[in-house]
N, CA and C atoms of all chains as a GROMACS GRO file, in nm:
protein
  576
    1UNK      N    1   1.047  -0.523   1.236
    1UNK     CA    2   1.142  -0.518   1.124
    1UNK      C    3   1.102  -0.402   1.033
    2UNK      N    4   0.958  -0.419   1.019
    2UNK     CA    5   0.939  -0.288   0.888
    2UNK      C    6   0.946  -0.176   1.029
    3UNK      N    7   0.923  -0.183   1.127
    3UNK     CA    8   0.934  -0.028   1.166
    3UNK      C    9   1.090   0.071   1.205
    4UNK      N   10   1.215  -0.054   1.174
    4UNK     CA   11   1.363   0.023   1.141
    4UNK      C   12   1.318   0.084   1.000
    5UNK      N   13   1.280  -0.010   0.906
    5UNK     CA   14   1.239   0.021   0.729
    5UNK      C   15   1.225   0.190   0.736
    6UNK      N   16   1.140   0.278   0.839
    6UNK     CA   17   1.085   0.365   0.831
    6UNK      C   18   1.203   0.462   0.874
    7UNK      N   19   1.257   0.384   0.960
    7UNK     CA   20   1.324   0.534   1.049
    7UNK      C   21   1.476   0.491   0.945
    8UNK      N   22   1.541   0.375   0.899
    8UNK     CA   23   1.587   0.390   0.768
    8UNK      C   24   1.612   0.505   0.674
    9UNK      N   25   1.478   0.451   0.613
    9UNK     CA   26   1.448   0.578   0.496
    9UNK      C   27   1.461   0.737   0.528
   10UNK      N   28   1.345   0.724   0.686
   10UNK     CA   29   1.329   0.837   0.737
   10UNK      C   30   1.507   0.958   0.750
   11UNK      N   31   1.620   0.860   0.800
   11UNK     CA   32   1.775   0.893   0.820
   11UNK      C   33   1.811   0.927   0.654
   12UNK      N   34   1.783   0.807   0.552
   12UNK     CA   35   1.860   0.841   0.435
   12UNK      C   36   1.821   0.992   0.403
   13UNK      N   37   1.649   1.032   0.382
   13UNK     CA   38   1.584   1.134   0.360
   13UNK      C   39   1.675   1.269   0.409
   14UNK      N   40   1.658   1.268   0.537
   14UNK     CA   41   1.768   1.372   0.616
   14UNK      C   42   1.891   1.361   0.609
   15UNK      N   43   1.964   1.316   0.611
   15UNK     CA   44   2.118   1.283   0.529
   15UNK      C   45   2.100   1.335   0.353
   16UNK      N   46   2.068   1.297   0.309
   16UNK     CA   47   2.076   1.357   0.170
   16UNK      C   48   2.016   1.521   0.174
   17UNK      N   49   1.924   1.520   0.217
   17UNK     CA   50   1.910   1.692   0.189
   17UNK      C   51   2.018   1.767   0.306
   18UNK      N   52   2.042   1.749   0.375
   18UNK     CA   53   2.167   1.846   0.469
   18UNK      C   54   2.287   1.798   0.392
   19UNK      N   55   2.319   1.693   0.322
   19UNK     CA   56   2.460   1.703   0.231
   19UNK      C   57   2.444   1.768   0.117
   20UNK      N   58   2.281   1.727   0.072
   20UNK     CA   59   2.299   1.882  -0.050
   20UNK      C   60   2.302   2.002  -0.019
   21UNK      N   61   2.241   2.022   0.089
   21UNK     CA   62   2.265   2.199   0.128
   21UNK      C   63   2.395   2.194   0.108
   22UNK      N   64   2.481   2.132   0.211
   22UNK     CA   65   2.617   2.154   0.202
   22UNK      C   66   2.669   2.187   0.096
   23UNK      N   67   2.684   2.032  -0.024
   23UNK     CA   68   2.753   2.078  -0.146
   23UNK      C   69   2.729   2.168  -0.209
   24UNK      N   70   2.593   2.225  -0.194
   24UNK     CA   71   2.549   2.366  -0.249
   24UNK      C   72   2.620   2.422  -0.221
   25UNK      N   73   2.625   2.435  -0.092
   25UNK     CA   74   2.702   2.606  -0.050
   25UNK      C   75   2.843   2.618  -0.101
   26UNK      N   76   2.908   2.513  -0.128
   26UNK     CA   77   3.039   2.502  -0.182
   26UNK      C   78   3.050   2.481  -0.325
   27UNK      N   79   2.956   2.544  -0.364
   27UNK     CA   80   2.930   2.581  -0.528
   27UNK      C   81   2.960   2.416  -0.617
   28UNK      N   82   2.924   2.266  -0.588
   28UNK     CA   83   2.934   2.182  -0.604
   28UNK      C   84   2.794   2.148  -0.677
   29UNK      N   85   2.703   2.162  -0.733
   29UNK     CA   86   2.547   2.156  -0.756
   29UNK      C   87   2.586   2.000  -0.811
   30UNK      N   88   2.700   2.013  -0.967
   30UNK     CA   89   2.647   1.831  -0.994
   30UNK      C   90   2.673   1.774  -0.881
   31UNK      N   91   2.747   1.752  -0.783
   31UNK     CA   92   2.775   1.654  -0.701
   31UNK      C   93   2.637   1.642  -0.584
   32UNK      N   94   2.560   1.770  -0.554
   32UNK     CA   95   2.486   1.761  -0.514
   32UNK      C   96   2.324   1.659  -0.585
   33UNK      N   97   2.320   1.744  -0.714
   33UNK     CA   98   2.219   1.635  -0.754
   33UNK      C   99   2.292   1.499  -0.775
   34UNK      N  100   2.401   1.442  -0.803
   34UNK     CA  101   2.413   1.326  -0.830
   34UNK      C  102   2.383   1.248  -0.650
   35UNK      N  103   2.438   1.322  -0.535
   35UNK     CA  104   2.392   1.259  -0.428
   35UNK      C  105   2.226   1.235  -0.400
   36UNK      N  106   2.176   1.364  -0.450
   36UNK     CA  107   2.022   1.325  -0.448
   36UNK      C  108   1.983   1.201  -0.535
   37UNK      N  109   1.979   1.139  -0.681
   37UNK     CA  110   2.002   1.072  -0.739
   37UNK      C  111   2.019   0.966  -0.636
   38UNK      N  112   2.155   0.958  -0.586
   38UNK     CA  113   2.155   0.855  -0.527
   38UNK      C  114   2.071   0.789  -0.390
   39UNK      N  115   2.047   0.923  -0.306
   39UNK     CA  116   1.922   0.853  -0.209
   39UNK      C  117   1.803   0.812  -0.262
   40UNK      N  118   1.762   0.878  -0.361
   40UNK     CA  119   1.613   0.831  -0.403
   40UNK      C  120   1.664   0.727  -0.442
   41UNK      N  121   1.750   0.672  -0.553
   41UNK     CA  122   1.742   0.523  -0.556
   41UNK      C  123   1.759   0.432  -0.468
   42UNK      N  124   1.844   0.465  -0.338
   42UNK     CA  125   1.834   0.397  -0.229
   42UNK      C  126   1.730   0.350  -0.168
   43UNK      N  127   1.627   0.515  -0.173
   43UNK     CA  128   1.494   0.451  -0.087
   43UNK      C  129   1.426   0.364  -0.161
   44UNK      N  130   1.434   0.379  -0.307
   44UNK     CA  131   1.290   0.350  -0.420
   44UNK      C  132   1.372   0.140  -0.404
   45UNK      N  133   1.496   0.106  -0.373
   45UNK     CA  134   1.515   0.011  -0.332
   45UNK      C  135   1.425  -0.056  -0.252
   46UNK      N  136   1.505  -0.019  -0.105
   46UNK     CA  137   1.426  -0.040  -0.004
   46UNK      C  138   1.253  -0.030  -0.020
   47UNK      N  139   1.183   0.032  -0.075
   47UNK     CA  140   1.051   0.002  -0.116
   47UNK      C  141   1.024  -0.108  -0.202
   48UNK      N  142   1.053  -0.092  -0.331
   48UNK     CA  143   1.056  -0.192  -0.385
   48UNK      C  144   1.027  -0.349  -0.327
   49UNK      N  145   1.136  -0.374  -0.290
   49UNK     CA  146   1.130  -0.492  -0.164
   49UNK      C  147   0.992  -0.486  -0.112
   50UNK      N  148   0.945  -0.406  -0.031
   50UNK     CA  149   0.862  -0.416   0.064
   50UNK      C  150   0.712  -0.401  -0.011
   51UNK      N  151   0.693  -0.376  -0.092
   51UNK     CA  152   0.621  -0.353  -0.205
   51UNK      C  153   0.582  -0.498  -0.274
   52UNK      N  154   0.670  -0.545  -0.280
   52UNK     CA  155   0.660  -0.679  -0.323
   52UNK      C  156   0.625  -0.796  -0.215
   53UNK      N  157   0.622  -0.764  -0.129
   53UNK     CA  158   0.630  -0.856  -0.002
   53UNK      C  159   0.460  -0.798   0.024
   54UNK      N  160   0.399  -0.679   0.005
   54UNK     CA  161   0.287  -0.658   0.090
   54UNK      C  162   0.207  -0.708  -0.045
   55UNK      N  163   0.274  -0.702  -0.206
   55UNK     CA  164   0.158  -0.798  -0.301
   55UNK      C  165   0.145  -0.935  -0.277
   56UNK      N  166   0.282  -0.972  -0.193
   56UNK     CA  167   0.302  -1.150  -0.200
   56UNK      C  168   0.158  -1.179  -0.066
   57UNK      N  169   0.141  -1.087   0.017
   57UNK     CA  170   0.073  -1.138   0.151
   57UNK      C  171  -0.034  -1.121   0.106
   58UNK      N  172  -0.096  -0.992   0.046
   58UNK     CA  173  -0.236  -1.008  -0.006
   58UNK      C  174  -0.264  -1.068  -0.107
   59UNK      N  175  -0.164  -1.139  -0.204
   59UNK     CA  176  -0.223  -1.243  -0.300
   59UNK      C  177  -0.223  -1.383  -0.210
   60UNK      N  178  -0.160  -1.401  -0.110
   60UNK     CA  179  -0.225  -1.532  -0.047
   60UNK      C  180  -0.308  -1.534   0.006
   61UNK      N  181  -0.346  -1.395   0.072
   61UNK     CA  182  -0.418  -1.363   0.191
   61UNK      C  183  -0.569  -1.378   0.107
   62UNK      N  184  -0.570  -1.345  -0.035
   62UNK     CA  185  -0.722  -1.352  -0.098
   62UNK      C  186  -0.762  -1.391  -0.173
   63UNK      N  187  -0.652  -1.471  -0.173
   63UNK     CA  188  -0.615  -1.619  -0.313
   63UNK      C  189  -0.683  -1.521  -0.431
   64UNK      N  190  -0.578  -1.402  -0.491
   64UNK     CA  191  -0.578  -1.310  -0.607
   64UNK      C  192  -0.509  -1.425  -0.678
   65UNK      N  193  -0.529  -1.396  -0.849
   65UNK     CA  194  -0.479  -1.473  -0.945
   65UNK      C  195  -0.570  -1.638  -0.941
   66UNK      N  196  -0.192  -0.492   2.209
   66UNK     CA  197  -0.205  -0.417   2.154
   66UNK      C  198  -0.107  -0.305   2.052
   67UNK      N  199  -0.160  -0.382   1.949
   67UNK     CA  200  -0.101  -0.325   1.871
   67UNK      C  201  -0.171  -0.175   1.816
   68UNK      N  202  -0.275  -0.140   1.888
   68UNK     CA  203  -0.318  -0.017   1.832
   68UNK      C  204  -0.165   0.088   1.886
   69UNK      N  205  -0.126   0.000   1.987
   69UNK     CA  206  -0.055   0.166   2.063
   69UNK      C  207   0.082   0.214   1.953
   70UNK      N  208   0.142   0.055   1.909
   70UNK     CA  209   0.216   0.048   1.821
   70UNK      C  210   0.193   0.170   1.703
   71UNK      N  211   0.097   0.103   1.612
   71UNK     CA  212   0.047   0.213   1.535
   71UNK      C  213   0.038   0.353   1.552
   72UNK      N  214  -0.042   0.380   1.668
   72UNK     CA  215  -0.016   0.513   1.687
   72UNK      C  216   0.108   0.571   1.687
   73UNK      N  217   0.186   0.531   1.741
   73UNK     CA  218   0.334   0.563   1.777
   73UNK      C  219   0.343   0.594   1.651
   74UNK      N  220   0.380   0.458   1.582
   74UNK     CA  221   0.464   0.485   1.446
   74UNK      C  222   0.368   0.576   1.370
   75UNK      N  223   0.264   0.618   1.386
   75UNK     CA  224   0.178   0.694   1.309
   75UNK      C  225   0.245   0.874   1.290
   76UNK      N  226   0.249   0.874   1.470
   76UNK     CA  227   0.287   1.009   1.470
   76UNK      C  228   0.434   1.041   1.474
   77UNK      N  229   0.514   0.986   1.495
   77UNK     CA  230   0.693   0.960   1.464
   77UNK      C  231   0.683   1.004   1.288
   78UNK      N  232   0.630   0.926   1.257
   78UNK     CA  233   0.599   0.921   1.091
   78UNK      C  234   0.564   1.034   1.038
   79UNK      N  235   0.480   1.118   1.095
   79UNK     CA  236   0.435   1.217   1.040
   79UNK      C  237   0.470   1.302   1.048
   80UNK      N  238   0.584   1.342   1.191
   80UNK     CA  239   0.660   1.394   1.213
   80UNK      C  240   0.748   1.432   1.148
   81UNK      N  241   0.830   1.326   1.121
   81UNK     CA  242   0.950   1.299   0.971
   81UNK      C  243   0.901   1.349   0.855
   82UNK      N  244   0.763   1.301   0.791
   82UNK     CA  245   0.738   1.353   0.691
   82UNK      C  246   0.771   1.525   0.685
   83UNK      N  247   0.708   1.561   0.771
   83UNK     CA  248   0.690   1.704   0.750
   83UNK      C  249   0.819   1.774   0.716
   84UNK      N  250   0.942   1.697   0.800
   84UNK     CA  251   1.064   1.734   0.818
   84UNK      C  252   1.150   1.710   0.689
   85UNK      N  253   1.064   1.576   0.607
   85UNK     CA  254   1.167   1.554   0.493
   85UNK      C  255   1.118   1.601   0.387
   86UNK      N  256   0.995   1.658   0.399
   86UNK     CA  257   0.900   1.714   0.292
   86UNK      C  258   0.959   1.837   0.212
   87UNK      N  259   0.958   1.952   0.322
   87UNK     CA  260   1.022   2.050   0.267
   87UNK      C  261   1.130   2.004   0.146
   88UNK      N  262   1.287   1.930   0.219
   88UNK     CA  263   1.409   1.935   0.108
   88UNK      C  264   1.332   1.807  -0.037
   89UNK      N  265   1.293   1.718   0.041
   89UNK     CA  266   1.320   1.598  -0.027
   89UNK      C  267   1.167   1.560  -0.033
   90UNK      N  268   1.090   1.628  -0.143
   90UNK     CA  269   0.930   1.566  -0.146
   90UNK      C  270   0.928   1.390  -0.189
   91UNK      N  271   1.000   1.384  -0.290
   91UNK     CA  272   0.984   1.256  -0.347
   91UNK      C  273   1.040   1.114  -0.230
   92UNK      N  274   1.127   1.166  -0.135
   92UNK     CA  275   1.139   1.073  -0.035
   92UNK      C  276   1.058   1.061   0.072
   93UNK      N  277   0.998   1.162   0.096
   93UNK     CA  278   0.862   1.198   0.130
   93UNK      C  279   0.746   1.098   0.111
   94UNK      N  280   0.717   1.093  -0.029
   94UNK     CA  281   0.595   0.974  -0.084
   94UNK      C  282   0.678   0.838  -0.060
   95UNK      N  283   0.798   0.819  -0.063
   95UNK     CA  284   0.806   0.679  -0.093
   95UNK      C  285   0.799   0.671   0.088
   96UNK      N  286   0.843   0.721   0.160
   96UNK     CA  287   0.834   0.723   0.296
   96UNK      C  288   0.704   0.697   0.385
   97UNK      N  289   0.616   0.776   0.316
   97UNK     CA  290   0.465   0.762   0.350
   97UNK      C  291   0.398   0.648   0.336
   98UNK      N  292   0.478   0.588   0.175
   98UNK     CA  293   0.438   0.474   0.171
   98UNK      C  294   0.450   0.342   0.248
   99UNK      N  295   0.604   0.359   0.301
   99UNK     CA  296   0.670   0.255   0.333
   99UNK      C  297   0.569   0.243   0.502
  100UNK      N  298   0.551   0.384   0.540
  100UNK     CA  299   0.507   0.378   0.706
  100UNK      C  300   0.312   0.309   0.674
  101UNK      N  301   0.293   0.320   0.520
  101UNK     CA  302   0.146   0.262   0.500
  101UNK      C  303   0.132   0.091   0.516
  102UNK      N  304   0.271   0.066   0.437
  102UNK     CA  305   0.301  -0.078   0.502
  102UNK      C  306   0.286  -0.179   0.606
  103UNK      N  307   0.398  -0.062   0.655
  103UNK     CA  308   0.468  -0.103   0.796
  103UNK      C  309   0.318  -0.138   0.883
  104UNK      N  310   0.201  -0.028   0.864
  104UNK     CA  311   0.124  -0.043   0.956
  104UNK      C  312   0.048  -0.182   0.913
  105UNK      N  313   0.023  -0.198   0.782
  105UNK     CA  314  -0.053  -0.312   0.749
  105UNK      C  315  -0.037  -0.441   0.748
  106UNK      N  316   0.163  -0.417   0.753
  106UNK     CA  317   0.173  -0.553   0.797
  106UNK      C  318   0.155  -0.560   0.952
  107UNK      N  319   0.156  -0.518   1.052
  107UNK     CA  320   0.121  -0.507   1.158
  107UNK      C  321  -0.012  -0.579   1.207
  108UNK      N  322  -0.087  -0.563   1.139
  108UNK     CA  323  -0.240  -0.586   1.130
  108UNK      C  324  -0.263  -0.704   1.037
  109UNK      N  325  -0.149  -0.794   0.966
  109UNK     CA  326  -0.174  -0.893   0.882
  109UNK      C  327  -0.236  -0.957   0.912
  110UNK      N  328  -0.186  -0.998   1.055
  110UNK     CA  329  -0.176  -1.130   1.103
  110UNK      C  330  -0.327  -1.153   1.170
  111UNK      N  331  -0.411  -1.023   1.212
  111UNK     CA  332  -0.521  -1.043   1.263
  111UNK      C  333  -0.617  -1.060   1.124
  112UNK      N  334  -0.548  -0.992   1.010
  112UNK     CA  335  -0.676  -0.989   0.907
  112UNK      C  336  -0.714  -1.141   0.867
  113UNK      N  337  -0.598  -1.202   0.872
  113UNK     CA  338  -0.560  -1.397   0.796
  113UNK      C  339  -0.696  -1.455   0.919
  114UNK      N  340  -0.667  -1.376   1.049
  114UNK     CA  341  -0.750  -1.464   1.124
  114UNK      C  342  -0.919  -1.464   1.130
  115UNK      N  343  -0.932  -1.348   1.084
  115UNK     CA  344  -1.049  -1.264   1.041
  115UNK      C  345  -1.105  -1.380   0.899
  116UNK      N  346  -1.015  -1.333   0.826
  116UNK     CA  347  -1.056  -1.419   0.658
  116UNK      C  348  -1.072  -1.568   0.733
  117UNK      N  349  -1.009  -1.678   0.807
  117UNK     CA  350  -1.021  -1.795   0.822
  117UNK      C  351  -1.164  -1.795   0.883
  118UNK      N  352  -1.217  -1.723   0.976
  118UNK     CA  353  -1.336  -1.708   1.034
  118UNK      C  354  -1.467  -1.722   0.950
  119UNK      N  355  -1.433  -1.591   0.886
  119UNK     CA  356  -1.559  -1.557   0.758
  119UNK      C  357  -1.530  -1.699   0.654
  120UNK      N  358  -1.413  -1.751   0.651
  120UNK     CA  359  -1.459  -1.929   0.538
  120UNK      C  360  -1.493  -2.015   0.658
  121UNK      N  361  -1.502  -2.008   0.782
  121UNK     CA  362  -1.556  -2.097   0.830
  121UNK      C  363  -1.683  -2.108   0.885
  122UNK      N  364  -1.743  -1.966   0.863
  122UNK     CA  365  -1.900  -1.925   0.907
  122UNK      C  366  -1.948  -1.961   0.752
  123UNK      N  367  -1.895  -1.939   0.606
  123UNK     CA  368  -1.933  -1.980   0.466
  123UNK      C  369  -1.933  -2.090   0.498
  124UNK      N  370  -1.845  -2.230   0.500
  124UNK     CA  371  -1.859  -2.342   0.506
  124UNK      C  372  -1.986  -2.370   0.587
  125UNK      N  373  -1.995  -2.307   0.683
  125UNK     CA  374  -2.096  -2.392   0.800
  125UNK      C  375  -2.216  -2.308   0.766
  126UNK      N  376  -2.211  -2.214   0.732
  126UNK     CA  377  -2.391  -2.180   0.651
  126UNK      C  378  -2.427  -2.278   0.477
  127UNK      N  379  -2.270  -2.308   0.490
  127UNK     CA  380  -2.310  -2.416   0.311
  127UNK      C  381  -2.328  -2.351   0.211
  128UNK      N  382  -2.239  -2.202   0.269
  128UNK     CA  383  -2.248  -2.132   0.093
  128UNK      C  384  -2.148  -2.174  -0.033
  129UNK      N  385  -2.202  -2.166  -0.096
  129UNK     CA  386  -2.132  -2.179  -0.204
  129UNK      C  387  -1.961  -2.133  -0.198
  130UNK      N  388  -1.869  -2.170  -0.195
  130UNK     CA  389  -1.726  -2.140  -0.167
  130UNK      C  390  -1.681  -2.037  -0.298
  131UNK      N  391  -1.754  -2.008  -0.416
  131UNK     CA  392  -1.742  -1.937  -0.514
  131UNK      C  393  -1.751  -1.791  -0.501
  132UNK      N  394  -1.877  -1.815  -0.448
  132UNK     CA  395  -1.889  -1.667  -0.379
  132UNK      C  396  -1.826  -1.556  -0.274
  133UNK      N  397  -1.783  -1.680  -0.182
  133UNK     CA  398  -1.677  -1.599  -0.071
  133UNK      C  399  -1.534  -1.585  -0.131
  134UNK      N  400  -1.478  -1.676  -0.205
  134UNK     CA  401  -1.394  -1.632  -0.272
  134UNK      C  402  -1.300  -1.486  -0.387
  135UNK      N  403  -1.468  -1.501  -0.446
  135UNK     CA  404  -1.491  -1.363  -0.522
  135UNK      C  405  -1.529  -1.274  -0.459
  136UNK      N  406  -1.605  -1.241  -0.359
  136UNK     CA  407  -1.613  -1.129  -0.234
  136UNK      C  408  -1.483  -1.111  -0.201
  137UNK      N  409  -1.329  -1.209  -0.148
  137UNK     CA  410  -1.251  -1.185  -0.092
  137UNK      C  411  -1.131  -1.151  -0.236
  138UNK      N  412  -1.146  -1.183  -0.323
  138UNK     CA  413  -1.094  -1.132  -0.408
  138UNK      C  414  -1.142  -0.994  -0.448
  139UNK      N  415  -1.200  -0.990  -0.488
  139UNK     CA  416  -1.266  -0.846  -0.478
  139UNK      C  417  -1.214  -0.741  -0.395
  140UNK      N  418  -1.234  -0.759  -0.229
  140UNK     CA  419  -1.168  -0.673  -0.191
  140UNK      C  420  -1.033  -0.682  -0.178
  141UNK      N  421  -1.002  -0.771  -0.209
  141UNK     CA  422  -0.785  -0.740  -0.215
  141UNK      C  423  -0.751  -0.655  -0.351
  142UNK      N  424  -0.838  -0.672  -0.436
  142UNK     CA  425  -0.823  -0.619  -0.520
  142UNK      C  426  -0.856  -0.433  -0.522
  143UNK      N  427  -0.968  -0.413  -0.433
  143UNK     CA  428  -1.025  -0.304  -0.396
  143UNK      C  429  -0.884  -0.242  -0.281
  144UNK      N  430  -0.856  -0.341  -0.223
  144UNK     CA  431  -0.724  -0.274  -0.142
  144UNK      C  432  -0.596  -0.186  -0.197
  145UNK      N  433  -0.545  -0.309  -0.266
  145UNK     CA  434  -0.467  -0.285  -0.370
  145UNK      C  435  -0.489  -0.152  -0.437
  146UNK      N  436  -0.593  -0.179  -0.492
  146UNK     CA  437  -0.582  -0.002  -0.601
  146UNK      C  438  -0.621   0.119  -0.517
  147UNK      N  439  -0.642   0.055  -0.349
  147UNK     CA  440  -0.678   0.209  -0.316
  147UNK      C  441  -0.540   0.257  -0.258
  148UNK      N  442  -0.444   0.162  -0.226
  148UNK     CA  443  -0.316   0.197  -0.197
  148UNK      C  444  -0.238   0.255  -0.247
  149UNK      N  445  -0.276   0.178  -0.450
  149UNK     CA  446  -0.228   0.242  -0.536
  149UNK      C  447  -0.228   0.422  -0.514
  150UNK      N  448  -0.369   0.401  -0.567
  150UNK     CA  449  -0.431   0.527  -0.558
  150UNK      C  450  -0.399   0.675  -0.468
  151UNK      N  451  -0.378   0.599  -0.334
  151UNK     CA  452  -0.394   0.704  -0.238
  151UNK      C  453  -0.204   0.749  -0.289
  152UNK      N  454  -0.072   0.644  -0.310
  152UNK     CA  455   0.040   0.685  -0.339
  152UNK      C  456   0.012   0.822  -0.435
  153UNK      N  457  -0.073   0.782  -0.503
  153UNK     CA  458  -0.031   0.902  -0.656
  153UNK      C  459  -0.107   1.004  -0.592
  154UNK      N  460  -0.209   1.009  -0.488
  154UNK     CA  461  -0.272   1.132  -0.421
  154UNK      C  462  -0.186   1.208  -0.384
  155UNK      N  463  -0.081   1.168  -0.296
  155UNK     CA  464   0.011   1.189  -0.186
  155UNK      C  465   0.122   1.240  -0.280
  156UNK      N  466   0.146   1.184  -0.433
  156UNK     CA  467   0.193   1.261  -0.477
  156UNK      C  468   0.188   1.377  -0.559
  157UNK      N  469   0.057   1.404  -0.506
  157UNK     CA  470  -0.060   1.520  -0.597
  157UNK      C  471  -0.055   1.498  -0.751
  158UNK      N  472  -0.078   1.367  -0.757
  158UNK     CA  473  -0.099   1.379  -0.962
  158UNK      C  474  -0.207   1.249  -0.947
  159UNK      N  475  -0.360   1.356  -0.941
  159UNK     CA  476  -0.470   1.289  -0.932
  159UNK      C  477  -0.499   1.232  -1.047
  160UNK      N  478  -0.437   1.258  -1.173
  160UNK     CA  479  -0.495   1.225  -1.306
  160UNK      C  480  -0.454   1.056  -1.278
  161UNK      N  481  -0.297   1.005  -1.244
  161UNK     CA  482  -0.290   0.899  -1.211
  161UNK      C  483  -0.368   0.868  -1.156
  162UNK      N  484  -0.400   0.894  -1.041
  162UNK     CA  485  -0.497   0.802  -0.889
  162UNK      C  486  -0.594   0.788  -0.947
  163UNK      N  487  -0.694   0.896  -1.027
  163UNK     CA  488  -0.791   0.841  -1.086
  163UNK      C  489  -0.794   0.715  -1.202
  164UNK      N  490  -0.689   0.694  -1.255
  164UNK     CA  491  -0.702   0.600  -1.391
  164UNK      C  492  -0.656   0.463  -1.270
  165UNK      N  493  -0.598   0.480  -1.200
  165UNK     CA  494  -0.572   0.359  -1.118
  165UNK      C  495  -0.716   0.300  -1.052
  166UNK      N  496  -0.768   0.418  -1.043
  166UNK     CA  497  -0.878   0.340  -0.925
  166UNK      C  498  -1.019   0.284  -1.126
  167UNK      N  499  -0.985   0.354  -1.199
  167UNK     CA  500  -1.096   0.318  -1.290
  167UNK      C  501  -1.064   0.181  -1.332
  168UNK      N  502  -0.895   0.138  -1.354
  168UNK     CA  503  -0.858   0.040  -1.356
  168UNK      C  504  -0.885  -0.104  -1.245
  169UNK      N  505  -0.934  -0.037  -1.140
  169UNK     CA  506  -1.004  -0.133  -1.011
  169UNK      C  507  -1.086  -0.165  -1.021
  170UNK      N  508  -1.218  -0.024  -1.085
  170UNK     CA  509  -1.321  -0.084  -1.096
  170UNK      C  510  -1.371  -0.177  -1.221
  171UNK      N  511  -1.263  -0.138  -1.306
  171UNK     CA  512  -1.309  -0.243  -1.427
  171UNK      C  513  -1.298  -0.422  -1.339
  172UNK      N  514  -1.148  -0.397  -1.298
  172UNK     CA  515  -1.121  -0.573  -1.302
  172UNK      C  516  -1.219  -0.621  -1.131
  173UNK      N  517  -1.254  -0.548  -1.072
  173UNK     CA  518  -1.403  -0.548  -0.981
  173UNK      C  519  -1.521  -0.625  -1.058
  174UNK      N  520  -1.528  -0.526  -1.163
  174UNK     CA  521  -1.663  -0.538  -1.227
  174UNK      C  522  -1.667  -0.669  -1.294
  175UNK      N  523  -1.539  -0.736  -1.363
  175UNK     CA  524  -1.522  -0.838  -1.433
  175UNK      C  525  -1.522  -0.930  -1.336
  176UNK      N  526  -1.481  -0.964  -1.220
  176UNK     CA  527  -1.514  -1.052  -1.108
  176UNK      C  528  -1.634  -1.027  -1.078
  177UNK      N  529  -1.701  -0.962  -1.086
  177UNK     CA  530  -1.872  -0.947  -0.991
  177UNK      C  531  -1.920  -1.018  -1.104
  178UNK      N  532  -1.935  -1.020  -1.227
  178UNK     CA  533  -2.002  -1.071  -1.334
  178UNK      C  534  -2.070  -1.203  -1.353
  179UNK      N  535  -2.008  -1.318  -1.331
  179UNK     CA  536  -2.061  -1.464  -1.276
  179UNK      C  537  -2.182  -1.423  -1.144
  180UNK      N  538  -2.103  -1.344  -1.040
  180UNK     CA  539  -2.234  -1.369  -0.926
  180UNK      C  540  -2.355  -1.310  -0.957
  181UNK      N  541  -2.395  -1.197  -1.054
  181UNK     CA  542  -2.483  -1.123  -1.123
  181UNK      C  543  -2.564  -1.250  -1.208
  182UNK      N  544  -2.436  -1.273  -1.305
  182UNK     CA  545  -2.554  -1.359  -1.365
  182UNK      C  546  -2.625  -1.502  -1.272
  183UNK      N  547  -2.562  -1.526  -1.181
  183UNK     CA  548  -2.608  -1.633  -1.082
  183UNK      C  549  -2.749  -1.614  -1.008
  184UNK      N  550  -2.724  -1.446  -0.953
  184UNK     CA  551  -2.870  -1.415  -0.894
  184UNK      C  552  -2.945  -1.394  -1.017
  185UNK      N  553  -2.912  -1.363  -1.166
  185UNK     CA  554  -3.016  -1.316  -1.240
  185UNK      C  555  -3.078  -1.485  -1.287
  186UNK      N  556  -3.030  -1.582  -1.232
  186UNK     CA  557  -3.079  -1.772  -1.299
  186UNK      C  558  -3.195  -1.770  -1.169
  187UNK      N  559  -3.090  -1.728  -1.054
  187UNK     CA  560  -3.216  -1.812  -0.962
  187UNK      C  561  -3.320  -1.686  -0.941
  188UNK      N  562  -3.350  -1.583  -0.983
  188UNK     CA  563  -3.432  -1.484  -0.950
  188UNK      C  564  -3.537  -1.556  -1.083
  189UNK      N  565  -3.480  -1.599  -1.158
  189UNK     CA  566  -3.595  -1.633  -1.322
  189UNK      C  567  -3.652  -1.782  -1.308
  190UNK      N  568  -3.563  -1.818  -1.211
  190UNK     CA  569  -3.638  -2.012  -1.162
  190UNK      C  570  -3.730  -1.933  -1.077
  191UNK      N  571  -3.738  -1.828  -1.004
  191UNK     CA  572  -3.823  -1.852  -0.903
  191UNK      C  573  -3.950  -1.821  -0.949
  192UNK      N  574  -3.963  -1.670  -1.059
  192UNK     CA  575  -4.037  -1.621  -1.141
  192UNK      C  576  -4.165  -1.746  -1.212
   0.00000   0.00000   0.00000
């Protein structure tokens, strides 16, 4: 499961910078940063999540707290 | 074997990085991170079996259950901030990584504190 997580992110990553080149070249820049904008919050999502899941395993895992 | 796993995703991973690095650094770190995960949860499941071992060699030597506890706290805690840590490396702003890891060793040091003073009782009974 986490190893789609990777190739995921890995797709959003490459999808957003070849659509900003694009909108670049078509003299579009806000639309370009607002798409960047939008993948990083996509990924920082998808982490998030998983971020929280690897504190939940090592606080059981070492009875933290 | 899950080493082969790892490897795989190790070098797929690093691959990508390099590729998303150039346009997109910041998807980059969160990416690196996510594949730091991925590998560790991979390896969870042997560590749980590992930790049940080491409390059952403590129980059956009759140590004190305080102690293995705080050893195993300790290092989750030592994990934790080096994960921290190594993120803010990866994102070259060492001034973070360093205050993260000083922040480890404080709440380290505040857990080691009971077992210190424990060896410093029975080192002065024995005296």
């Amino acid at each position: 499961m986490n190893i789609n997580l990777v190739f995921q992110i890995a797709a959003v990553g490459i999808i957003v910078s070849v659509l900003a080149v694009v909108l670049r070249q078509s003299q579009r820049d806000e639309m370009a940063q607002l798409l960047t904008l939008a993948g990083v919050a996509l990924v920082l999502g998808i982490v998030v999540k998983l971020v929280v899941d690897l504190f939940e395993t090592v606080r059981t895992m070492f009875q933290l707290y | 074997m899950e080493i082969v796993q790892v490897v795989g995703l190790a070098i797929v991973s690093v691959v990508l990085l390099l590729v998303i690095r150039q346009q997109r650094p910041e998807i980059a770190v969160l990416l690196a991170l996510v594949v730091g995960l991925a590998v560790f949860f991979l390896v969870a499941q042997r560590l749980v079996a590992i930790l049940d071992f080491l409390r059952d060699l403590a129980s059956r030597a009759r140590v004190d259950s305080l102690y293995l506890n705080t050893i195993l706290k300790i290092v989750g805690i030592a994990y934790i901030a080096e994960i921290g840590a190594q993120v803010c490396r990866d994102a070259e702003d060492t001034t973070i990584a360093s205050k993260v890891e000083l922040a480890g060793k404080v709440l380290i040091l505040v857990l080691a504190m009971p077992i210190v003073m424990a060896i410093l009782e029975t080192i002065l009974k024995i005296l």
